[in-house]
N, C-alpha and C positions, 0 to 999 in steps of 0.2 A: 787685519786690514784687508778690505775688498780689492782685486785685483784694479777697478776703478781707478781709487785712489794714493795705488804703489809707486812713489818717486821709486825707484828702482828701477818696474817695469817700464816707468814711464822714460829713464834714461837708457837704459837697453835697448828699447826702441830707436830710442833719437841715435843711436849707436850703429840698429842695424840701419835705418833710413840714411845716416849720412854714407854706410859703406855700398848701398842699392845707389846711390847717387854717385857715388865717385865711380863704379864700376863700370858704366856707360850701358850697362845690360839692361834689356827690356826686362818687365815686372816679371815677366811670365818665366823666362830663362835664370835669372835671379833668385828667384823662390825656389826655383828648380834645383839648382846648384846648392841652397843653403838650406833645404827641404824644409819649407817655410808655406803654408797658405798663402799664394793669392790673398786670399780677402783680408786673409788678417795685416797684408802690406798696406792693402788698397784702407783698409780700417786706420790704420793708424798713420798714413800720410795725410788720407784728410782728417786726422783728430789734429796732426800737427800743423797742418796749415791753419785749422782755425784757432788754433793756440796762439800759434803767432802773429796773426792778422786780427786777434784781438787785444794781444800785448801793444803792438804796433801798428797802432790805426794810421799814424801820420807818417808812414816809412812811405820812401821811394824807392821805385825800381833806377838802379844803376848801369853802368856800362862795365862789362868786365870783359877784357882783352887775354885771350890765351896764347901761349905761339907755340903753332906746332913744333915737336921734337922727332931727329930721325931715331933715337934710340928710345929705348923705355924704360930703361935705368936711368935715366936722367932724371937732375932735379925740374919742378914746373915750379915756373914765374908766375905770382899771379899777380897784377898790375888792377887794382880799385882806386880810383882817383889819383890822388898821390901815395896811399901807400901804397908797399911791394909786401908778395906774400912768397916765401919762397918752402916749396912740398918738395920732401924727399922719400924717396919709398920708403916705405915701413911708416907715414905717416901714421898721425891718431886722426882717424876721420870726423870722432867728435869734436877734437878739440876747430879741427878746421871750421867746421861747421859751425864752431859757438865763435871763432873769431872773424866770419865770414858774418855770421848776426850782429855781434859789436859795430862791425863795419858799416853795414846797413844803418845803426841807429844811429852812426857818427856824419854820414855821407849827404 
């Protein structure tokens, strides 16, 4: 199977893109820390934007509400219309990820 077309690699990815996201870190410091290319981040965020912008051509952009916390062991609220999302460290950043998508197609 061509690296192409490897659901595998392709969830691996969506795996390290949702931990590049939740980290708050620029691409550059990011790749840096997880000794990863640059381009190959930059490569495959926009292979997934357009994966999912052509899954989801009728999706709208939502409002999401954070509230900061003094500690950072605490858990994060995460408030999407009427649902509540509630992150606790050691989260699975795919799973957030795939139910932060659900959300979107539901919203």
């Amino acid at each position: 199977m061509s690296q192409r077309n490897n659901p595998e690699l392709r969830k691996e990815w969506e795996r390290r893109i949702a931990l590049f996201k939740a980290s708050g870190l620029t691409q550059s410091k990011w790749c840096e820390i997880n000794e990863i290319s640059i381009h190959q981040l930059k490569y495959w965020l926009y292979k997934a934007d357009n994966f999912y912008s052509t899954q989801d051509s009728n999706s709208k952009w939502i409002t999401v509400t954070l509230e900061e916390s003094e500690q950072q062991n605490e858990t994060l609220h995460i408030n999407v219309g009427s649902a509540s999302i509630v992150v606790k460290p050691g989260f699975n950043p795919t799973l957030l990820a795939e139910v932060v998508k659900a959300l979107k197609s539901v919203c």
